[in-house]
C-alpha positions in Angstrom: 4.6 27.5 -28.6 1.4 29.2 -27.4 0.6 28.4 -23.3 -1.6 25.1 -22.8 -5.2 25.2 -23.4 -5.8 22.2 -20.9 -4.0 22.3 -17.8 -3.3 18.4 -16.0 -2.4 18.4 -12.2 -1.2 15.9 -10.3 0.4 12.7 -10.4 3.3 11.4 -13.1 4.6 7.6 -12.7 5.7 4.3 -13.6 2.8 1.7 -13.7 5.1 -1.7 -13.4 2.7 -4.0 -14.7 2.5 -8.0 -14.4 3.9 -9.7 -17.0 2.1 -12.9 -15.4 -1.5 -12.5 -15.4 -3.7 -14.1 -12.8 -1.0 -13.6 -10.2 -0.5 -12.4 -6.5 2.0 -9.9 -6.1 5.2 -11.8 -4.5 4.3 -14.4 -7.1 5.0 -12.3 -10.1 8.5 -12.9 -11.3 9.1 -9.8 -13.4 7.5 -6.4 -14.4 7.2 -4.2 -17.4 7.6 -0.1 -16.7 4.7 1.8 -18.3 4.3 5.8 -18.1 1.3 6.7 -16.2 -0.4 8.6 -13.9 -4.1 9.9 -14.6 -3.7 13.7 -15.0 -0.3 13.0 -17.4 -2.0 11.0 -19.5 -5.5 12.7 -20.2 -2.6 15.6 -20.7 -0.7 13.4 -23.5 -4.2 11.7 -25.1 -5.2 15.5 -25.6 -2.3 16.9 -27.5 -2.3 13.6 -29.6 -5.7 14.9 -30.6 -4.7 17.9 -31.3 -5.6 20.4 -28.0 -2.6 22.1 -26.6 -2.2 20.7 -22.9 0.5 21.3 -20.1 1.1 18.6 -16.9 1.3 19.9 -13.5 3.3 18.1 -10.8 6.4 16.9 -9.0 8.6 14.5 -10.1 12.2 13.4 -8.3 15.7 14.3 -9.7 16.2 10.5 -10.8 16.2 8.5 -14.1 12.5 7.8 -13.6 12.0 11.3 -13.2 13.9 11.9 -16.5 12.8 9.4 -18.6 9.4 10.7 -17.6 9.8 14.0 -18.9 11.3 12.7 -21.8 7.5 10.9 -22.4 5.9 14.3 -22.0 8.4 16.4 -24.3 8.1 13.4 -26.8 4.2 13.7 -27.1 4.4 17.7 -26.9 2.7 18.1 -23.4 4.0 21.9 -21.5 6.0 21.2 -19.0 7.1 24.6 -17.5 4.4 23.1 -14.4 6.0 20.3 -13.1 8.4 20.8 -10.3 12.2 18.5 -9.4 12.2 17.5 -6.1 15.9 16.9 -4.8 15.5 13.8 -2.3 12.0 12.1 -2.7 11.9 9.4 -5.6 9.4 9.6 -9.0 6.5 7.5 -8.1 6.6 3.6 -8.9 3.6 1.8 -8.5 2.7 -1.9 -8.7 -0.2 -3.5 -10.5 -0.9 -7.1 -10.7 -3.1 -8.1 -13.1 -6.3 -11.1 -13.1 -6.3 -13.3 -16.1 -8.6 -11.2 -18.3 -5.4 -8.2 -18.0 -7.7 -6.0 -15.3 -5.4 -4.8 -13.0 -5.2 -4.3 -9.2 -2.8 -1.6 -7.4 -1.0 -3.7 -5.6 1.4 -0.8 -3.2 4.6 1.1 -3.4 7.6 -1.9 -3.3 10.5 -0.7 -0.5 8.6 2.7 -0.2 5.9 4.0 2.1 2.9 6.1 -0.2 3.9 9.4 1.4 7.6 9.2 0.4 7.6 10.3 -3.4 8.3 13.2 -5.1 4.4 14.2 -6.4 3.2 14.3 -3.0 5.6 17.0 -2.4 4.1 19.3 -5.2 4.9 22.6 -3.9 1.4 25.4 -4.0 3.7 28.5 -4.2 5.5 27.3 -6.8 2.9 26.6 -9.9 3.3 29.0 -12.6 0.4 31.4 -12.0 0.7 32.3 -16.2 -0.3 29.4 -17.1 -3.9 29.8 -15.6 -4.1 33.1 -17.2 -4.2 31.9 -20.7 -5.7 28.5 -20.2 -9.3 27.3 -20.5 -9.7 24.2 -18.7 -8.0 22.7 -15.4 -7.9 18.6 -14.9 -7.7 17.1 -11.2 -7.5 14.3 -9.7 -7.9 12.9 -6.0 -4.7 11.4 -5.1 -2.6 15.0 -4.7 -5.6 15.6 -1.3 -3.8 12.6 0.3 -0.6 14.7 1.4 -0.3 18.1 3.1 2.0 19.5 0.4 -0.2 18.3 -3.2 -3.5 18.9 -0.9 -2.5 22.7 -0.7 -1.4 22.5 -4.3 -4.8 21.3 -5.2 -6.3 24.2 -3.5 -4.3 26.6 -4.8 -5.2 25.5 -7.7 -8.7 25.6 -7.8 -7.9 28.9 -6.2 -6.3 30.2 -9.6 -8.5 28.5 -11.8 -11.5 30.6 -10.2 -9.7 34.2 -10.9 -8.9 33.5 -14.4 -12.2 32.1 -15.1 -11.0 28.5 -16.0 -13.9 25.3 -16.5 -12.5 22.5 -14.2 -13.1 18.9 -14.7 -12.6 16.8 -11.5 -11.8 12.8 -12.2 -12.3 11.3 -9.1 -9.5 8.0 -9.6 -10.1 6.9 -6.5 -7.5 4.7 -5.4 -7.3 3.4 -1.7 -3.6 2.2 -1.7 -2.3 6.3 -2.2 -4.2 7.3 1.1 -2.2 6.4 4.5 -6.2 6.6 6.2 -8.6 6.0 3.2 -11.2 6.8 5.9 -10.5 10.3 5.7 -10.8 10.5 2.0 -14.3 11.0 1.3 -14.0 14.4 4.0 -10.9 15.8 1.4 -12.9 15.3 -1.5 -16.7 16.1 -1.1 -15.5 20.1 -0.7 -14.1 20.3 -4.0 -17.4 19.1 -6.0 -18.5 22.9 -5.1 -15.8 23.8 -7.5 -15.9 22.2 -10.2 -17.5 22.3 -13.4 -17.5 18.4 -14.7 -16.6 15.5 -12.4 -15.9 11.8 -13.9 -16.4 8.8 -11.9 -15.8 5.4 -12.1 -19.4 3.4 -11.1 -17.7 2.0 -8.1 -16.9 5.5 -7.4 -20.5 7.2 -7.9 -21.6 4.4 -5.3 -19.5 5.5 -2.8 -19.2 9.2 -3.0 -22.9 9.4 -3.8 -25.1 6.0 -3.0 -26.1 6.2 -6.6 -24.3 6.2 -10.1 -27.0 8.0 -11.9 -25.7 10.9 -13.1 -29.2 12.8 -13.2 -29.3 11.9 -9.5 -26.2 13.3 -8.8 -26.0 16.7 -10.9 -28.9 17.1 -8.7 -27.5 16.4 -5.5 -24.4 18.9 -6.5 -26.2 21.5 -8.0 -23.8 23.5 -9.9 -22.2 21.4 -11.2 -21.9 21.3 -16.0 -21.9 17.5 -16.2 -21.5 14.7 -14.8 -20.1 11.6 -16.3 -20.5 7.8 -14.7 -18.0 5.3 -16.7 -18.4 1.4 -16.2 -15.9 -0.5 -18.5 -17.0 -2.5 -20.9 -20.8 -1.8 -19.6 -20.1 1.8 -21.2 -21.2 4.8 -19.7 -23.9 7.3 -18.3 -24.1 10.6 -18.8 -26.1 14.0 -17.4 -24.9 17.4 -19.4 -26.8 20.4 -19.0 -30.2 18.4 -18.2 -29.4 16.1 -21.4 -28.9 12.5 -20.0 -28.7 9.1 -21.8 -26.2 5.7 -21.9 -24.2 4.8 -24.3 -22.7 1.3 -24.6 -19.1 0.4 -24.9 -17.6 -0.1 -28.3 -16.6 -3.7 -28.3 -13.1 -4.2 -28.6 -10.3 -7.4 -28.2 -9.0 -6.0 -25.1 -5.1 -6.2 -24.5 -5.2 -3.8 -21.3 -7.4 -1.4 -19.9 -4.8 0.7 -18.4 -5.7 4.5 -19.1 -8.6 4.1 -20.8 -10.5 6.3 -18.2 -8.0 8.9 -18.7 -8.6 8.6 -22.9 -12.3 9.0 -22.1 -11.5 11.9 -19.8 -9.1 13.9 -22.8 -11.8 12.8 -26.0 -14.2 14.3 -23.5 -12.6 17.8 -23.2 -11.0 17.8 -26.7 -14.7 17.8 -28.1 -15.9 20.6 -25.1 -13.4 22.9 -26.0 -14.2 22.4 -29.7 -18.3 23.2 -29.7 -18.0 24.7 -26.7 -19.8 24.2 -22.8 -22.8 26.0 -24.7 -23.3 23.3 -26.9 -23.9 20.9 -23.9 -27.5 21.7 -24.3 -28.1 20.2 -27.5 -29.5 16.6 -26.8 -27.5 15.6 -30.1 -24.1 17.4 -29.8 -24.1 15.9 -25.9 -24.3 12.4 -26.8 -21.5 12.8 -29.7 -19.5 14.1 -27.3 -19.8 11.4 -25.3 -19.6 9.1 -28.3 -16.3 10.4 -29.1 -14.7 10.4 -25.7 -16.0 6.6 -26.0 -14.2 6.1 -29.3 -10.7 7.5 -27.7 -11.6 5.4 -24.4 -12.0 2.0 -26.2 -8.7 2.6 -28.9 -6.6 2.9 -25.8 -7.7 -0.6 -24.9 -6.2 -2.3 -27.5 -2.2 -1.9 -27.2 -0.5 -2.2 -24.0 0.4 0.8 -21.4 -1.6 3.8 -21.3 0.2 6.3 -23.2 1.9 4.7 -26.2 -1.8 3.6 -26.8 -3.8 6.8 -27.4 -5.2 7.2 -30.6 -4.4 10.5 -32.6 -7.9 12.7 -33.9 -7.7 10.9 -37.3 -7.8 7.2 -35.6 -10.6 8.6 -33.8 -12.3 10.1 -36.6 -11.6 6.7 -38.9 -13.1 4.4 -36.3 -16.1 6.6 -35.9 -17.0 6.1 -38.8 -16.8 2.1 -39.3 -19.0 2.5 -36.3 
């Protein structure tokens, strides 16, 4: 198999989802394990539609840790990245979920956020090959929240600058990872002088930038390829080499919205690396792109769980054009 075009880092875990809706957490009598884990599944939504991709990250020496890997060998995803740590568990997370299936993160159950394996990703140890024949590097937020994944992160970035890679940054803020969410915002404003594309969540834009515009904010990073503002079923906004418009969301009969970001994210840079960053700069190819990573967003919506959901190329294609 030739190395990974796309390159995911960060975070691999169990999503225990609700199986009561509308419910607080110490109500909820049982739970249902889904794989997860933003950077592992744009990596699995991308080599589902057909673009070779490889996860990065740390996962414990334990039957969640297993079973995980088994998901990403299943797909296809590379997995000569992600690293066994001997004592600290995979991550489980929580997530309860209102009564239209939107879900909350809702903690850790017996463990503390710093205890799990993928916060122990270790910088020294990521396959420096890898980089060298790769095109595109994915990140995340959550890995800056620990000493070991932060340094992992930056290493990273490091690599990705000497062998020329385009990095996407998806900021998935989530405020349950961080032991001091006040300190977030300092770990992540340096790296948008990296990177190449960021994706944010509306609530996101708001926060990091006082706006979700993405005109206003290409400007306010200058440097930056695009920039992509995503709002749910309000669809999304986007600003790609000076081209900017909205698109609305394809309506759907939602089951759950878990991963659908991450979809988004993969259709995204499935279509980059097919007309390539140049192309960005044709009003029309820009908003296809868009449209497609919309398509792959909105057919993750209708099955449960965020990986046994993603559409293959030819779904895609198929409910493009019925649309």
């Amino acid at each position: 198999m030739s190395n990974p075009r796309v390159l995911c880092l960060g975070e691999i875990l169990f999503d225990c989802l609700a199986n009561q809706l509308g419910r607080r957490l110490e109500d909820v009598e049982s739970w249902t394990p889904y794989p997860g884990g933003a950077p592992a599944n744009v990596a699995c939504a991308l080599v589902k539609l057909g673009t070779a991709a490889g996860f990065i990250g740390a996962l414990g020496i334990d039957e969640p840790g297993n079973s995980l890997i088994q998901v990403l060998q299943n797909v296809g995803v590379d997995i000569t990245g992600v690293q066994r740590h001997p004592t600290a568990p995979t991550r489980q997370v929580y997530v309860v979920r209102d009564l239209d299936g939107d879900r909350n993160f809702a903690g850790f159950g017996k463990y503390d956020t710093t205890d799990f394996a993928d916060a122990r990703l270790q910088a020294e140890q990521l396959p420096e090959f890898l980089f060298q024949d790769a095109d595109l590097l994915v990140l995340g937020t959550l890995e800056l929240a620990y000493p070991d994944s932060g340094k992992a992160v930056h290493h990273a970035l490091d690599l990705a600058e000497k062998y020329d890679l385009k990095i996407m940054l998806d900021v998935n803020w989530r405020p349950v990872f961080w032991q001091n969410p006040d300190v977030a915002r300092q770990q992540i404003q340096p790296l948008f002088s990296k990177v190449d594309f960021v994706k944010l969540a509306k609530e996101e834009a708001e926060w990091l930038f006082d706006t979700d515009d993405p005109g206003s904010i290409t400007y306010k990073l200058d440097g930056v390829e695009g920039v992509l503002v995503t709002d749910g079923e309000k669809g999304c906004a986007y600003c790609l080499s000076e081209n900017e418009g909205k698109l609305p969301a394809f309506p759907m009969a939602v089951a759950d919205t878990t991963g659908a970001g991450d979809s988004f994210s993969a259709g995204f840079i499935h279509q980059v690396l097919l007309h390539g960053v140049k192309a960005l700069s044709d009003a029309q190819i820009a908003k296809q792109i868009v449209t497609y990573a919309s398509a792959v967003g909105a057919l993750t919506t209708i099955k449960p769980g965020a990986i046994a959901s993603q559409p293959t190329a030819a779904e895609v294609e198929a409910f493009l054009a019925q649309h």
